[in-house]
C-alpha positions as CSV (number, residue, x, y, z in Angstrom):
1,X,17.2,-119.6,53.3
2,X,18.8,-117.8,56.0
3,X,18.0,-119.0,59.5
4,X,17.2,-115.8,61.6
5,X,19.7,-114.8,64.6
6,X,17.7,-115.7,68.0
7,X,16.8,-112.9,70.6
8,X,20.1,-112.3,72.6
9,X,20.8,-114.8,76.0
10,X,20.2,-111.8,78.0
11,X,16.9,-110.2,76.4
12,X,15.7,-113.8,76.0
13,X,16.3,-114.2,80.0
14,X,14.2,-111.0,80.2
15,X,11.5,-111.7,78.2
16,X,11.7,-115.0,79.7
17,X,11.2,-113.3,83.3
18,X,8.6,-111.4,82.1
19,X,6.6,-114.1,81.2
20,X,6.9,-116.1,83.7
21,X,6.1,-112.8,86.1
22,X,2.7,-112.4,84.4
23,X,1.9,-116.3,84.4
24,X,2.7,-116.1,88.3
25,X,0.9,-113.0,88.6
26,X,-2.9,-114.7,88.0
27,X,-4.1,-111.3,86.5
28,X,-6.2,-111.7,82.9
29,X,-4.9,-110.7,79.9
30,X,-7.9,-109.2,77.5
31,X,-7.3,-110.3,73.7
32,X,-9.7,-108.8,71.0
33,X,-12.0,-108.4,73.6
34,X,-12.1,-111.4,75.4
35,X,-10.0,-112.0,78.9
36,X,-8.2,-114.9,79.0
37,X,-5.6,-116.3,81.8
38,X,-2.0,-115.4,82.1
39,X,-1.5,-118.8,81.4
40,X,-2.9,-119.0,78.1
41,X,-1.7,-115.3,77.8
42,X,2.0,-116.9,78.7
43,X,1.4,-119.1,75.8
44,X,0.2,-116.7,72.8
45,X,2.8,-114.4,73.5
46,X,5.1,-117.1,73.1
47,X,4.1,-117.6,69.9
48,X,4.3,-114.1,68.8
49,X,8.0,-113.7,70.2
50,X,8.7,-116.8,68.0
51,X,7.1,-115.5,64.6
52,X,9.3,-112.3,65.5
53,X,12.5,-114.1,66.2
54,X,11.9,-116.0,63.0
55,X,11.2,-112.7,60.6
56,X,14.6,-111.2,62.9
57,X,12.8,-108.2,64.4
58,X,13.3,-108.3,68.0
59,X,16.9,-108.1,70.0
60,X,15.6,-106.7,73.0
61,X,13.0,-106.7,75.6
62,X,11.2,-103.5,74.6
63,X,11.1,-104.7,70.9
64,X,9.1,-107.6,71.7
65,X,6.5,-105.7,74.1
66,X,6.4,-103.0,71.5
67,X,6.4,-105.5,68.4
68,X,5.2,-108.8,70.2
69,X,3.5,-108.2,73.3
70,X,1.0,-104.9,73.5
71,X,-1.7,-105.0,70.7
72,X,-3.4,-107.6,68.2
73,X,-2.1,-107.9,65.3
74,X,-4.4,-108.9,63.8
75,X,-7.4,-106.1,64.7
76,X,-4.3,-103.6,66.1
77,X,-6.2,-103.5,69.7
78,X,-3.9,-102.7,72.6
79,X,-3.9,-106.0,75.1
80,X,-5.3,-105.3,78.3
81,X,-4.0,-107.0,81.7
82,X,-6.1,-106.8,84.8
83,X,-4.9,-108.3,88.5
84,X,-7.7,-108.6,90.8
85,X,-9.9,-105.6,91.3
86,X,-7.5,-103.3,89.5
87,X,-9.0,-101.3,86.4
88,X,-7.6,-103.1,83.3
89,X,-3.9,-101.2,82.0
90,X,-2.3,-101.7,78.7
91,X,-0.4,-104.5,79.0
92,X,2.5,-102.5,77.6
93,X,2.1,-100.2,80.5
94,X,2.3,-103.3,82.9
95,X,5.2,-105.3,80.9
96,X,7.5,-102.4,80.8
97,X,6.7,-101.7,84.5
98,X,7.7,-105.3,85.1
99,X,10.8,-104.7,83.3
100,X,12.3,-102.3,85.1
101,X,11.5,-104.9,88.0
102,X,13.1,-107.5,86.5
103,X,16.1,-105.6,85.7
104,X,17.0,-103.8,89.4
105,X,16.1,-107.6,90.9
106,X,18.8,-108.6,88.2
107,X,21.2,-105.7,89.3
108,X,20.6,-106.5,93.1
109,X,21.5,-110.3,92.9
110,X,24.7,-109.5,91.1
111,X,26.0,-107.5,93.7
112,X,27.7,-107.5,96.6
113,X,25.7,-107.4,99.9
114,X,26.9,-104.3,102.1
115,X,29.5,-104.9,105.0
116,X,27.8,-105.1,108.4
């Protein structure tokens, strides 16, 4: 038995942020239907990126929203996230807008302010 290489430091970091982004977020995630919190969304998707990690198919960020974290796999439904009175979007639409949020917040804190 071969023990699976984990997700990267800095995807895991990501996916990490992302998480934690939705859990702060309190929008509803919709799973096979039924809307659920981020909290309990937080903690499915958790799962997931841990069943993923253990079969070795996710390095990065993208891999696990594609793979882990945009439709059932069990009925193949895209999950749905809705914040407040927003119509509901694909939650891959909203993770990989998140993303690219977490990354330039990532590229800003690394770098130097401007001179004044």
């Amino acid at each position: 038995f071969v023990k699976a290489d984990p997700l990267p430091p800095a995807a895991k970091a990501e996916v990490a942020a992302l998480l934690d982004k939705l859990t702060a977020s309190s929008c509803q995630f919709n799973r096979n239907g039924d809307w659920h919190s981020a909290a309990e969304a937080k903690t499915h998707l958790e799962r997931k990126l841990s069943y993923l990690e253990d079969k070795n198919l996710v390095k990065t960020a993208e891999q696990f929203i594609d793979l882990g974290a945009s439709k059932s796999s069990m009925s193949g439904k895209p999950y749905l996230v809705r914040c407040g009175g927003a119509a509901p979007v694909e939650s891959k639409t909203w993770l990989t807008r998140e993303l690219a949020t977490v990354r330039a917040a990532g590229k800003g804190a690394s770098a130097p302010s401007p001179a004044r």
